[in-house]
C-alpha positions as CSV (number, residue, x, y, z in Angstrom):
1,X,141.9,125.6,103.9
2,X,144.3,122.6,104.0
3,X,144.8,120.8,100.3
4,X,145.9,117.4,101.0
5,X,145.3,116.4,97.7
6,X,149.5,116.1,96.8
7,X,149.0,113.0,99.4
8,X,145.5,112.0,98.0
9,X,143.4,111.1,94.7
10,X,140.8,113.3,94.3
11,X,137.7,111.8,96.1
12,X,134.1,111.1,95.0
13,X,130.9,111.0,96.5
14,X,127.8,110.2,94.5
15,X,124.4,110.9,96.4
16,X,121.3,109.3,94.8
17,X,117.8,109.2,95.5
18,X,115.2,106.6,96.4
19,X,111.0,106.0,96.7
20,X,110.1,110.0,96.0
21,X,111.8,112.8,93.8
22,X,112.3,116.1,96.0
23,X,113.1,113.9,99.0
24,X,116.0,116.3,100.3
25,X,119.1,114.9,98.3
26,X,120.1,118.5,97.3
27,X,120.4,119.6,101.2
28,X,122.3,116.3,101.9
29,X,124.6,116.9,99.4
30,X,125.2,120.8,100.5
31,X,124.9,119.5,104.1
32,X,127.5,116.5,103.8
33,X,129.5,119.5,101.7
34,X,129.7,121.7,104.8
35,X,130.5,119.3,107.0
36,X,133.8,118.2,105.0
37,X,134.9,121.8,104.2
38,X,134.4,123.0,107.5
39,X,136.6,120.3,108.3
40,X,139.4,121.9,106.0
41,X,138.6,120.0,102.8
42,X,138.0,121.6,99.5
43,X,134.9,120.3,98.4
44,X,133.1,120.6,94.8
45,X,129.5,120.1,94.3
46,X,127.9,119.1,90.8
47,X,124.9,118.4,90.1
48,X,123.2,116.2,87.4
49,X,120.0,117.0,85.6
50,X,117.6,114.1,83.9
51,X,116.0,116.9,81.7
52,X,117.1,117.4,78.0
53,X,116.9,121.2,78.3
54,X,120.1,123.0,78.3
55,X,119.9,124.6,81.3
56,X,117.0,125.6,83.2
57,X,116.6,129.0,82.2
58,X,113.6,127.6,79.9
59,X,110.9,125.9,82.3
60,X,108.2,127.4,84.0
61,X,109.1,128.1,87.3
62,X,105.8,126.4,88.4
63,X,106.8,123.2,86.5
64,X,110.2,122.9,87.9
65,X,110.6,125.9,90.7
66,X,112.4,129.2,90.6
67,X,115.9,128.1,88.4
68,X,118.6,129.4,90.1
69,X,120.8,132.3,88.8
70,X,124.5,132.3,89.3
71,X,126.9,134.7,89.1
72,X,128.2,133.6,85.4
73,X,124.5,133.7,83.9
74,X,123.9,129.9,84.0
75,X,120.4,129.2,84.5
76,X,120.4,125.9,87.0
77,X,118.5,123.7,89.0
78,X,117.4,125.2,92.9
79,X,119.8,122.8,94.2
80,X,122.7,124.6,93.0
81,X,121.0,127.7,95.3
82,X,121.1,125.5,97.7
83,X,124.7,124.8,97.6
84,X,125.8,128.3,97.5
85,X,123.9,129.0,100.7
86,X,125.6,125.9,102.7
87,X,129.0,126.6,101.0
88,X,129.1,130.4,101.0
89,X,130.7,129.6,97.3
90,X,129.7,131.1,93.9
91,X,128.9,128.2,91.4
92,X,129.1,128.3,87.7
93,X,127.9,126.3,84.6
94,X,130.5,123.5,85.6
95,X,128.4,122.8,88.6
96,X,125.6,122.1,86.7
97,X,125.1,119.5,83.9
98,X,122.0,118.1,82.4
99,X,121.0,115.1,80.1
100,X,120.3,117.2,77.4
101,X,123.9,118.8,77.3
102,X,125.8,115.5,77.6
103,X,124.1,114.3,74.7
104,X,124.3,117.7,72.4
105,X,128.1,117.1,73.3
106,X,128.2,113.8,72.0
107,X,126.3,114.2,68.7
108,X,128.5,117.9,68.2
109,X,131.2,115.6,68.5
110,X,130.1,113.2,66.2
111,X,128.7,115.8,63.5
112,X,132.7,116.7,63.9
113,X,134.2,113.1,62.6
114,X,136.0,113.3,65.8
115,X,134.9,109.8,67.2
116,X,137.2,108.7,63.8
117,X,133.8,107.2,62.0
118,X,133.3,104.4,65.3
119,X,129.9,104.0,66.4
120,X,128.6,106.5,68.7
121,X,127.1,104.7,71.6
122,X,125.5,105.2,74.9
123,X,128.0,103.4,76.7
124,X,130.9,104.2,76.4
125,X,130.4,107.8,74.8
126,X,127.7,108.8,76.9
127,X,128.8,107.4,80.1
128,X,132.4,109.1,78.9
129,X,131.1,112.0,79.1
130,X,129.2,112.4,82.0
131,X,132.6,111.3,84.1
132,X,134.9,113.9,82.1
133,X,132.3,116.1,83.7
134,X,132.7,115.1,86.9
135,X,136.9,114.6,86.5
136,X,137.4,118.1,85.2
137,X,135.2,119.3,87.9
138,X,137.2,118.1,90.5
139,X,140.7,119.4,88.4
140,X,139.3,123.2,88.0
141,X,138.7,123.6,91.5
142,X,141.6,121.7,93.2
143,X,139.1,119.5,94.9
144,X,140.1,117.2,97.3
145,X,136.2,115.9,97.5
146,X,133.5,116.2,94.3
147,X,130.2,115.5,95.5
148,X,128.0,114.3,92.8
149,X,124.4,114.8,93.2
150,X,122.4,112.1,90.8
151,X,118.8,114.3,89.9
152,X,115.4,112.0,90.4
153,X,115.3,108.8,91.4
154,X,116.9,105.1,91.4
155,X,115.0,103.3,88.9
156,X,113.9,106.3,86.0
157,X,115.0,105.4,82.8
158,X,116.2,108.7,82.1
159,X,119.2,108.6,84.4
160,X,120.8,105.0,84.2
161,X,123.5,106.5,82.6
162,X,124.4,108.4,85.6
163,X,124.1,105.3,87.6
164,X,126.5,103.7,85.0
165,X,129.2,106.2,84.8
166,X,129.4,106.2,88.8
167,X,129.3,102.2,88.6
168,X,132.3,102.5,86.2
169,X,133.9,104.8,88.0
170,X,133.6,102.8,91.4
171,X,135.8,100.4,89.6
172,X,138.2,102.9,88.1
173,X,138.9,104.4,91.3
174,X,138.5,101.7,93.9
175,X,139.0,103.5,97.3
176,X,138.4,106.9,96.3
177,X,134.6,106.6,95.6
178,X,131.6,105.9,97.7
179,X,127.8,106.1,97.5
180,X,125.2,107.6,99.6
181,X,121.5,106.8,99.2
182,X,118.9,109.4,100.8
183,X,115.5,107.7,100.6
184,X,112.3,107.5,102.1
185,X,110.8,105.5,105.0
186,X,107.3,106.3,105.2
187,X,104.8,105.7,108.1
188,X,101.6,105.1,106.7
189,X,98.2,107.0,108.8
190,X,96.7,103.7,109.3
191,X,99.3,101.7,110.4
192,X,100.8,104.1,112.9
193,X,104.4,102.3,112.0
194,X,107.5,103.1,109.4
195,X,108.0,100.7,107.0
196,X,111.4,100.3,105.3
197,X,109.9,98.1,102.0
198,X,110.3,100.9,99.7
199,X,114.1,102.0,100.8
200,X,114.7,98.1,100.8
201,X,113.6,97.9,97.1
202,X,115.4,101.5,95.9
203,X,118.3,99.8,97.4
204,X,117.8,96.7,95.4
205,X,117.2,99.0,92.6
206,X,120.5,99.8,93.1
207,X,122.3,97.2,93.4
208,X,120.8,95.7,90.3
209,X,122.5,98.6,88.8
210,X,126.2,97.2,90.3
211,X,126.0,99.8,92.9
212,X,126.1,98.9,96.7
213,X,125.5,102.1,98.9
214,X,127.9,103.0,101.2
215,X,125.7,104.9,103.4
216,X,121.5,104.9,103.6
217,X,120.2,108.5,104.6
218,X,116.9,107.5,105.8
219,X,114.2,110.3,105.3
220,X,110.9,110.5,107.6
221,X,109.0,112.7,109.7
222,X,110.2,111.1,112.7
223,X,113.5,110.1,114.1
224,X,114.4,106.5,113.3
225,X,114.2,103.9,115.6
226,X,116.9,101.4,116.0
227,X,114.3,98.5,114.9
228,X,114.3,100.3,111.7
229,X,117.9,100.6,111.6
230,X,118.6,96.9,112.0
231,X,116.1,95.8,109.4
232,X,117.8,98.6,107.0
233,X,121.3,97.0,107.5
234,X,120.3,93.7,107.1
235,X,118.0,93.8,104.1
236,X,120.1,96.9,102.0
237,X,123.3,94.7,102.8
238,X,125.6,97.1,105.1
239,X,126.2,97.7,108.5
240,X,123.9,99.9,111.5
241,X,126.3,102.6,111.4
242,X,125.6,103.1,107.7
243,X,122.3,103.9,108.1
244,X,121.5,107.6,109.1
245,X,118.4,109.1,110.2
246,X,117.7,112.8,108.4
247,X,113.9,113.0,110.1
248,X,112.3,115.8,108.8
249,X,113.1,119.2,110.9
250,X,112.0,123.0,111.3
251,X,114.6,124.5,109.2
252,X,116.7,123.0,106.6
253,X,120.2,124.7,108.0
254,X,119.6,122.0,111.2
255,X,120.7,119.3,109.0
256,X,124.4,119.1,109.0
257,X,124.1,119.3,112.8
258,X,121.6,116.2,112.8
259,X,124.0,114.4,110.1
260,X,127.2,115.5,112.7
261,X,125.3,114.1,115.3
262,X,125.5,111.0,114.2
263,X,128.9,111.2,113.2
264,X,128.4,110.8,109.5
265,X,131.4,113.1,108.5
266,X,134.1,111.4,110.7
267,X,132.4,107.8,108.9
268,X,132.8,108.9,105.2
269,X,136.3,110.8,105.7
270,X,137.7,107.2,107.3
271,X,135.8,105.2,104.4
272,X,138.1,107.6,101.8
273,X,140.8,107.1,103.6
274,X,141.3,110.9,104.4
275,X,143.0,112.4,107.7
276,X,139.5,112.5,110.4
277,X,139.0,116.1,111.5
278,X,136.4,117.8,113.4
279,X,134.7,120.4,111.1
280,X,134.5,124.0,113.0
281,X,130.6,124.6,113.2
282,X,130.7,127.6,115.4
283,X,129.3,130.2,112.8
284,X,126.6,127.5,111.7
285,X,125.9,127.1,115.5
286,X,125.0,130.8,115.8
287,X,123.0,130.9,113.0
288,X,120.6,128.3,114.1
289,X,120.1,130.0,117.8
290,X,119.4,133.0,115.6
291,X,116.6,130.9,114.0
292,X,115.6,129.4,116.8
293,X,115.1,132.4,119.0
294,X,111.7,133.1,120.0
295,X,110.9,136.0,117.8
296,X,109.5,139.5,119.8
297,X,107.2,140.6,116.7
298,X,105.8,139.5,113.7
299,X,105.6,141.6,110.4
300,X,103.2,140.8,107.6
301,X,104.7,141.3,103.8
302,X,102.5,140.9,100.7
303,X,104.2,139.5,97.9
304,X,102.2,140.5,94.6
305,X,103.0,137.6,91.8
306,X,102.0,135.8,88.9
307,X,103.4,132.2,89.7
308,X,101.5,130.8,92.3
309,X,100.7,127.9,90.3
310,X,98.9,124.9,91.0
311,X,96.3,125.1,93.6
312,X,98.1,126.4,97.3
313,X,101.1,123.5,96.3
314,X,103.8,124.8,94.2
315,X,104.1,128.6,95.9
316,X,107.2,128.3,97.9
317,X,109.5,126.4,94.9
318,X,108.0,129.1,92.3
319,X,109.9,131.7,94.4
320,X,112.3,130.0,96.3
321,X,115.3,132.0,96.4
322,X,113.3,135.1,97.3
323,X,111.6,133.5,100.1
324,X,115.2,132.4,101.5
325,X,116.6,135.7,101.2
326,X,113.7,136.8,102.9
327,X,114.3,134.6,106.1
328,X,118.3,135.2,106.0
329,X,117.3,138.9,106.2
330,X,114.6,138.3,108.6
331,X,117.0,136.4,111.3
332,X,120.0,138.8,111.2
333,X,116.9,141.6,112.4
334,X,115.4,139.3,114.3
335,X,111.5,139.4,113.4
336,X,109.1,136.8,112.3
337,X,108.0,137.2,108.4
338,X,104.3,136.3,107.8
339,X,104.2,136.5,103.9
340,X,100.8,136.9,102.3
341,X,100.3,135.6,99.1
342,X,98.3,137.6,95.9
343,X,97.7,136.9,92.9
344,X,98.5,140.3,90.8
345,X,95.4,139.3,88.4
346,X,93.1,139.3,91.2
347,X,94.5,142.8,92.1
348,X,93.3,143.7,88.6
349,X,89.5,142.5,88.6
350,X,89.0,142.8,92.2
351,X,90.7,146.2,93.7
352,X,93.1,146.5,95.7
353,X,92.6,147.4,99.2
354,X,90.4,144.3,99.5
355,X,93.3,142.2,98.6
356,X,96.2,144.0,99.8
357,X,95.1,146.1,102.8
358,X,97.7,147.1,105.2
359,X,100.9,145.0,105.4
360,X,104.1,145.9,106.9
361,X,105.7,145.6,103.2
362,X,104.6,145.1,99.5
363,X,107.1,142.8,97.6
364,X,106.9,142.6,93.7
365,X,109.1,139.7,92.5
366,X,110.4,138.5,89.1
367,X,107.8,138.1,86.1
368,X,107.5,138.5,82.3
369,X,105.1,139.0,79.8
370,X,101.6,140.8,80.4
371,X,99.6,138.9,82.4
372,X,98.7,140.0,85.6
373,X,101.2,143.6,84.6
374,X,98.6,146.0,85.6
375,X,97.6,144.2,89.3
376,X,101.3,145.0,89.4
377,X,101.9,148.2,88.4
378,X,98.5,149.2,90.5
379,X,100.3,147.3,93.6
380,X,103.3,149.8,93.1
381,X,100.9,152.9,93.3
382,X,99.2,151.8,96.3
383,X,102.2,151.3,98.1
384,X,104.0,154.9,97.1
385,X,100.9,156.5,97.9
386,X,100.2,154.5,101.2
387,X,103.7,154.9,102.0
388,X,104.0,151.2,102.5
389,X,107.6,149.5,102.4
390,X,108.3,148.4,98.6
391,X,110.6,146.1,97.2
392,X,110.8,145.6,93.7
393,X,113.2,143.3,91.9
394,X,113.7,143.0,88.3
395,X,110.1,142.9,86.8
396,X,108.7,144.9,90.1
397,X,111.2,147.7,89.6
398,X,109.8,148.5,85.9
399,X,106.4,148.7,86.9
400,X,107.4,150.7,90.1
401,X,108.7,153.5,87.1
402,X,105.7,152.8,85.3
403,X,103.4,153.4,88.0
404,X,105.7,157.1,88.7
405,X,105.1,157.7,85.3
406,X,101.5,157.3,85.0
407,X,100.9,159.1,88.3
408,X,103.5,162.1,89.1
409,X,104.5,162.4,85.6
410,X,101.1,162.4,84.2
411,X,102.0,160.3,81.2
412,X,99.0,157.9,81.6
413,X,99.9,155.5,78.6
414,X,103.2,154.9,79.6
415,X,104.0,150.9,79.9
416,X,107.3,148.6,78.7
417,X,107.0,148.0,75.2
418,X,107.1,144.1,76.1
419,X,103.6,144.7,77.3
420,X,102.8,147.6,75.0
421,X,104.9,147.9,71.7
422,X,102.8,151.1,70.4
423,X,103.2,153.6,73.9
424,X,103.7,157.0,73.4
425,X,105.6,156.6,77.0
426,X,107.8,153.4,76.7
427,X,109.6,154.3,79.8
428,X,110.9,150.7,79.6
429,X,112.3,149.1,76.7
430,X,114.9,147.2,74.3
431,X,117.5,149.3,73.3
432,X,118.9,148.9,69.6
433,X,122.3,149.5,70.8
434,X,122.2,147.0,73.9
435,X,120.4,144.4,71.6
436,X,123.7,143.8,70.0
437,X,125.7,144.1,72.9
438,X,123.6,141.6,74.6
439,X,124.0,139.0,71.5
440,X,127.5,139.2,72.1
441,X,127.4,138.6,76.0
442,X,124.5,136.5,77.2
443,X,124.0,132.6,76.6
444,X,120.0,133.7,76.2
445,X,121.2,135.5,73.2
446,X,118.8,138.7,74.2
447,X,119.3,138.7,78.1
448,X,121.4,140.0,80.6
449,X,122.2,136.7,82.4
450,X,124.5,136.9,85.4
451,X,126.7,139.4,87.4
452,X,126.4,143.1,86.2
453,X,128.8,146.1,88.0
454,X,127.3,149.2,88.6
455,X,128.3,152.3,90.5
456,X,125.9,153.2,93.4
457,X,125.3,157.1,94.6
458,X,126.2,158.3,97.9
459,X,123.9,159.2,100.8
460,X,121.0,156.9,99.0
461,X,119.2,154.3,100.8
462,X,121.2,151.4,98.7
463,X,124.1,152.9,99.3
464,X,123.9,153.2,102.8
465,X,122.9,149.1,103.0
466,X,125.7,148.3,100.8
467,X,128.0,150.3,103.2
468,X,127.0,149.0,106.5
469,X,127.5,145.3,105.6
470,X,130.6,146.1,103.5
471,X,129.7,145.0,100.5
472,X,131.0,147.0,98.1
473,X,133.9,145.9,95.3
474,X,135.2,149.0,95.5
475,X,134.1,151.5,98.2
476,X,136.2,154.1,97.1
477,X,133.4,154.4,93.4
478,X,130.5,152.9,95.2
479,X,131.0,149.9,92.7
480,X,128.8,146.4,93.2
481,X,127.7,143.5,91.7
482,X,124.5,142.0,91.2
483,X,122.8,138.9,88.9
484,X,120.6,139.7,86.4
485,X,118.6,138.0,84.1
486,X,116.1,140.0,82.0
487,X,115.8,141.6,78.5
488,X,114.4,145.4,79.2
489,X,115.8,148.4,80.1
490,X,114.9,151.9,82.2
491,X,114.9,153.8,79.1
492,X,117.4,157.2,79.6
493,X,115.6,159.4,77.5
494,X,113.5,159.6,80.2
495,X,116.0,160.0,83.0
496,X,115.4,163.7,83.7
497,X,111.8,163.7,83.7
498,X,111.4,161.2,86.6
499,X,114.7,162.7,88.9
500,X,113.2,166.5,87.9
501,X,109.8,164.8,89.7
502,X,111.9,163.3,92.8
503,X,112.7,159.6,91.6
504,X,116.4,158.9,92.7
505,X,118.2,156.9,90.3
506,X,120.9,155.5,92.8
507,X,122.9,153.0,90.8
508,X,123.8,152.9,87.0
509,X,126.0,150.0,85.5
510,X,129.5,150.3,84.4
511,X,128.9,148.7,81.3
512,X,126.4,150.6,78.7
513,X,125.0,153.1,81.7
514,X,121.7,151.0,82.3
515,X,119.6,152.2,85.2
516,X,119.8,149.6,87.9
517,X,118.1,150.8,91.3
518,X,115.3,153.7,91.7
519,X,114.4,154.9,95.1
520,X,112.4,157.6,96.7
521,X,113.9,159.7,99.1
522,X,113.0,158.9,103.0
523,X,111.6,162.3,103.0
524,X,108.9,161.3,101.1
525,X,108.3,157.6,101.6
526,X,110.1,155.2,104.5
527,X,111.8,152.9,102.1
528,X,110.8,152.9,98.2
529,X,112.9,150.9,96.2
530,X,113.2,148.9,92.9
531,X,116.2,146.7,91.8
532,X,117.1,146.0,87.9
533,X,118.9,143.1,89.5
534,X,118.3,139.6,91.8
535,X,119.5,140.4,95.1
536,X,117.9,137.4,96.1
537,X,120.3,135.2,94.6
538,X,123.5,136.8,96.4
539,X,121.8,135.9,99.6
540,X,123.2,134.0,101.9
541,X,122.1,132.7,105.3
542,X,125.8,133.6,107.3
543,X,125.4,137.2,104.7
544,X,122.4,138.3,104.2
545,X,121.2,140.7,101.4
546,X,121.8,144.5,102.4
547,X,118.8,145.6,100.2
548,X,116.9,142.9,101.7
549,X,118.1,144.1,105.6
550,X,117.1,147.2,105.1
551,X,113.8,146.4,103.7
552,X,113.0,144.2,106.4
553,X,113.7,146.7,109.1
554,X,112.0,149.4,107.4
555,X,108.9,147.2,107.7
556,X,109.5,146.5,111.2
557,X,109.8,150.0,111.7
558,X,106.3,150.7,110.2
559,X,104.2,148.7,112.7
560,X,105.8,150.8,115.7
């Protein structure tokens, strides 16, 4: 990694969005982030909320999509996933900022005296704000290149002060900062042609804002024609090589490559004045042929959940970093993933083997609360006793131990006490002892939020994955990492009933001696496993998740 920044300012790109929210800036951004690092540049991403929640930690998935956990415990926007998986880089709460924290800053500040009694405005304090953000960013991480990603679109109210801060620091930095609109070209059924209108007047937008793009990324379901292209350069004000065609494609990883293509890279490194290499894509390049390979088999996985929100819509974003790790894992084995989708309360009213039947795998994902619990917990029964492939993570490892205990324990009350405060058998709960430890160490106050060590047994299924794809910290203890993000525990007291009865508990954390992973042995079932932590969110599409490999194949192996 080269750091030319001794010879350089630090440089800026801001991406914003234009016509429809969820348009694809986030993928830009990571996409335009690969592109210059692979070129030996050290590039920072940052992203900028319009929300005034803290952090996203607090919105129903369904409202906003899955938040994204990272390795710190901040709770963030799926865009920050999405960075991760194109960088191969952990991010952190500096990588995230929303509305809500730049103006709790500002009025701490204030409640503090020390603005020295002036008038707290929006501009400059606000706008102040959000580019110390951005500034320090860039210092922290020995960027040469900060990439700032503007949330929603040109033209909300909520984020002109976003627009503003860049605006003002276009001026500050002249040279060293330059913008990139991602918008929308739509071609309407009945006319059968794209029409640029709506870019034209987001760009306008724009520039009424003192903001002249530097580059149009023009979004559509087809490639753009170079009609298009002219009319975009004349009406938006720049030239035909500013204007870049991102039509849509089968998988999001193709989209550096079409952005390459067209030589966008080389274009923004010459606008910033930096030294024009030619990023090394080989890795990148052998991930999309595994995509891209015709697949020899298909395997069917039900995922059993209780966010499949509005109507058939929302389900992918409710579970989106699952469903990722699900496809990284699924390319390195090479098999196609049907997933099936079921509602855990139907499970509960209707039965099961209507609903579930005979898949290749059962996943149960993240949840809290109650609702839909028991279509869970049966799910985790069926598939011990069918001796289907299970995968449980966080949420679907408890009720994987609640389902043991019920049926090979015989304790047929047990349950979590989040569900059931009064259980004779609360096999998970709070622990007194933890509840202060977690005061002291999560944001969430009650949580364990981010990465957790734990030691992992030897000849277990977990540790065998964590082995063959060399991903331990420390082989020599069988020490890993994983992110976490819940409040209840396995509770120990029970530990020797459920090992005396054949459950395996194959990892317990460093810190407090928390169970993290159960498993049954592959004597008794092909692959039975529950995870206290997100392996989902350490997934990467160049590293897939171990736990999520071995899953995967041990579903393929079931249909032979």
């Amino acid at each position: 990694m080269h750091h030319t920044n001794s010879k350089y300012n630090i440089k800026y790109i801001f991406v914003s969005g234009g016509v429809i929210s969820g348009i694809g800036k986030g993928t830009t951004t990571a996409s335009i982030g690969l592109l210059l690092k692979s070129a030996g540049f050290k590039v920072s991403p940052i992203k900028f909320e319009n929300y005034l929640n803290i952090d996203a930690g607090t919105i129903n998935p369904i409202e906003h999509g899955d938040p994204f956990l990272c390795e710190d415990g901040t709770e963030a926007d799926m865009d920050i996933g999405t960075y991760e998986k194109f960088l191969d880089e952990d991010m952190e709460k500096d990588n995230f900022v929303t509305v809500g924290q730049i103006y709790k800053k500002v009025i701490d500040r204030e409640r503090r005296f020390e603005y020295n009694g002036e008038d707290v405005e929006a501009i400059p304090h606000i706008t102040n704000e959000i580019i110390a953000r951005i500034k320090n960013l860039g210092k922290k991480t020995n960027a040469d290149i900060v990439i700032i990603e503007l949330g929603g679109t040109a033209g909300e109210y909520q984020n002109v002060f976003y627009y503003e801060a860049a605006r003002i620091m276009t001026l500050q930095n002249p040279g060293d900062v330059i913008h990139v609109h991602v918008s929308y070209v739509p071609t309407p059924a009945h006319l059968g042609e794209p029409k640029t209108k709506p870019t034209q007047l987001s760009v306008r937008t724009l520039n009424s804002l003192g903001i002249q793009p530097d580059f149009i990324i023009v979004r559509s379901d087809k490639p753009l024609d170079q009609r298009r292209k002219d009319r975009l350069a004349l009406f938006c004000n720049t030239n035909k090589e500013s204007v870049i065609s991102s039509p849509d494609v089968s998988s999001v990883y193709q989209i550096p490559m079409v952005l390459h293509k067209q030589s966008l890279d080389a274009k923004i490194l010459k606008k910033l004045g930096l030294p024009v290499r030619i990023p090394d894509l080989t890795a990148w390049e052998q991930l999309l042929s595994k995509i891209q390979t015709k697949k020899q088999k298909t395997i069917e996985i039900a995922i059993v959940g209780k966010y499949f929100g509005t109507g058939d819509y929302q389900l992918r974003d409710s579970y989106a970093a699952l469903f990722d790790a699900i496809d990284h894992a699924s390319w390195s084995v090479g098999v196609e993933v049907k997933t099936k989708w079921i509602s855990a309360e139907k499970v509960e009213k209707e039965g099961i083997e209507t609903f579930i039947g005979s898949p290749d795998g059962v996943i149960v994902p993240i949840g809290w609360g109650e609702r839909g619990a028991e279509g869970m917990i049966r799910t985790a029964s069926y598939a011990r006793e069918k001796k289907i492939p299970y995968l449980g993570l966080c949420y679907g490892m408890q009720l994987a131990v609640i389902a043991f205990a019920r049926d090979i324990l015989g304790f047929k009350d047990a349950n979590t006490t989040e569900n059931d405060p009064n259980t004779k058998h609360p096999v998970i709960t709070l622990m007194p002892k933890q509840k202060e430890f977690m005061e002291k160490r999560a944001y969430g106050g009650t949580m364990r939020l981010g990465g957790w060590e734990a030691n992992v047994k030897k000849n277990t299924i977990s540790y065998k994955a964590y082995e063959e794809f060399n991903q331990f910290i420390n082989k020599n203890v069988g020490l890993t990492s994983e992110r976490h993000r819940h409040r209840y525990e396995f509770n120990n007291k029970y530990t020797n009933d459920f090992e005396k009865k054949g459950l395996i508990i194959s990892a317990w954390s460093t810190e407090e001696n928390l169970a993290e992973i159960i498993e049954l042995p592959i004597a008794v079932h092909p692959f039975y496993l529950g995870t206290q932590g997100h392996p989902e969110y350490k997934s990467r599409p160049l590293k897939p998740h171990p736990l999520f490999v071995s899953f995967i194949r041990a579903c393929s192996a079931r249909q032979n």
